[in-house]
Each structure stands twice: as structure tokens, then as C-alpha cells.
N, C-alpha and C positions, 0 to 999 in steps of 0.2 A: 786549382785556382778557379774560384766560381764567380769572382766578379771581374766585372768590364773594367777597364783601365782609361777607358777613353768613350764618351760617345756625341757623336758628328747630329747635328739635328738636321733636319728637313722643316720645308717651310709650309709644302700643301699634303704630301703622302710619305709613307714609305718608301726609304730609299731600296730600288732595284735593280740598278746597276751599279758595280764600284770595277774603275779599273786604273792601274797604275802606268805610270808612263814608264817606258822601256829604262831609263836611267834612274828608276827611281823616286824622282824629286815631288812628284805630281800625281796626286791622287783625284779622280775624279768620279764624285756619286751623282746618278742620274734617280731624279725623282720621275713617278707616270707620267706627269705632262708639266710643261712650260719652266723648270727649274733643274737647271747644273751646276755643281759646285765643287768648283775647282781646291783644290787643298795645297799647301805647301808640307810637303812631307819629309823635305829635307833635314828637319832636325829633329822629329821624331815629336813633334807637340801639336802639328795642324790646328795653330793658332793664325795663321794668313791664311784667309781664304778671299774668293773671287767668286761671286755666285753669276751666272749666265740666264736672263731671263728672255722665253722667246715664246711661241704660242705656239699649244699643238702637244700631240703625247708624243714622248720619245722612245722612239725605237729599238736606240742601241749607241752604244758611246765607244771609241777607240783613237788609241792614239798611233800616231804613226811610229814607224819603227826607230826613226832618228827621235821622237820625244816634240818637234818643232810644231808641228801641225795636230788639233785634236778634232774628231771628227763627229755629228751627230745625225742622228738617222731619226726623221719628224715622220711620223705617220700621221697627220693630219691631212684630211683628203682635199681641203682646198689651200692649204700651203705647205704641203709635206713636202722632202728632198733630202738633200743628204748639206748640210751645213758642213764648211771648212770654219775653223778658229786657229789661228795663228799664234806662236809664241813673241811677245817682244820684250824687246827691253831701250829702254831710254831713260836721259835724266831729264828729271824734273827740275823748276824752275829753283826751288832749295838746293841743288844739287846734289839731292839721293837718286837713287837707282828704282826707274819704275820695272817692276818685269809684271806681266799677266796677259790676258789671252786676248785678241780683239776677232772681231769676224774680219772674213777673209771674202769681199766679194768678186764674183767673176762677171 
């Protein structure tokens, strides 16, 4: 088979990091700088996504071993560090289920 069955766009470069969350459910591609986007890959269509926009090139993306926490590594020299995103979920005032990632400050 010679063709792609699916392709994920990027919004500034080439995507070069892609890593999934330990359960599965969650795919996340890191673009060089300021843009991550989060995937639902639970059903096998990564039509929900969540894009993450922050300043600064990124370093490196992982997820924690439980899937709860996702983590990013900013190499920019005057706001670089290691960002926590959190998983949550809540309902919304419709009463659907929100779930996606928020930051996690300390």
C-alpha cells in the first residue's frame, strides 16, 4: 500500500514530534515552535482535536505514564521550562462532556 490513509496538518512547520498517550486515546504532534495538537484517537478517525498554542520552540512532548498529565519541554531562552497540561473533564452548560487538556500552573 503506497497511499496515506489519513493526514494531520500543521499550522507553522513540519510536524516533529508525534507521541501517544500510554492508553492509547491521545495522540499528540509537536510542531518546532509555538503549536501542539492534541488528537482524539480513540476511534480511529482524529477528527477532535485540541491545538495548544504557547511561544517558544519545543523541545520534546510526553505523556505521563497514567495518560493524565501531558508534558512540554520549551527551549526558548527567555521563557523556556518544562510545561505541565492536565487532563480534564467536565460538563458543559448543554450538558455534554467537555474533556481536553488545560495548563497546570505551579
Amino acid at each position: 500500500m503506497n497511499e496515506s490513509f489519513l493526514t494531520l496538518p500543521a499550522k507553522m512547520g513540519a510536524i516533529r514530534s508525534v507521541h501517544f498517550s500510554s492508553d492509547g486515546k491521545y495522540l499528540a504532534l509537536a510542531e518546532p515552535a509555538d503549536y501542539l495538537h492534541i488528537y482524539d484517537a480513540s476511534t480511529g478517525l482524529y477528527e477532535e482535536k485540541q491545538t495548544i498554542e504557547f511561544f517558544g520552540e519545543i523541545a520534546g512532548v510526553s505523556f505521563d505514564p497514567m495518560g493524565n498529565s501531558l508534558f512540554v519541554g520549551n527551549a526558548d531562552d527567555l521563557v523556556g521550562g518544562i510545561y505541565e497540561f492536565g487532563r480534564v473533564r467536565r460538563r458543559e452548560c448543554d450538558d455534554r462532556m467537555y474533556q481536553g487538556w488545560e495548563d497546570i500552573l505551579l
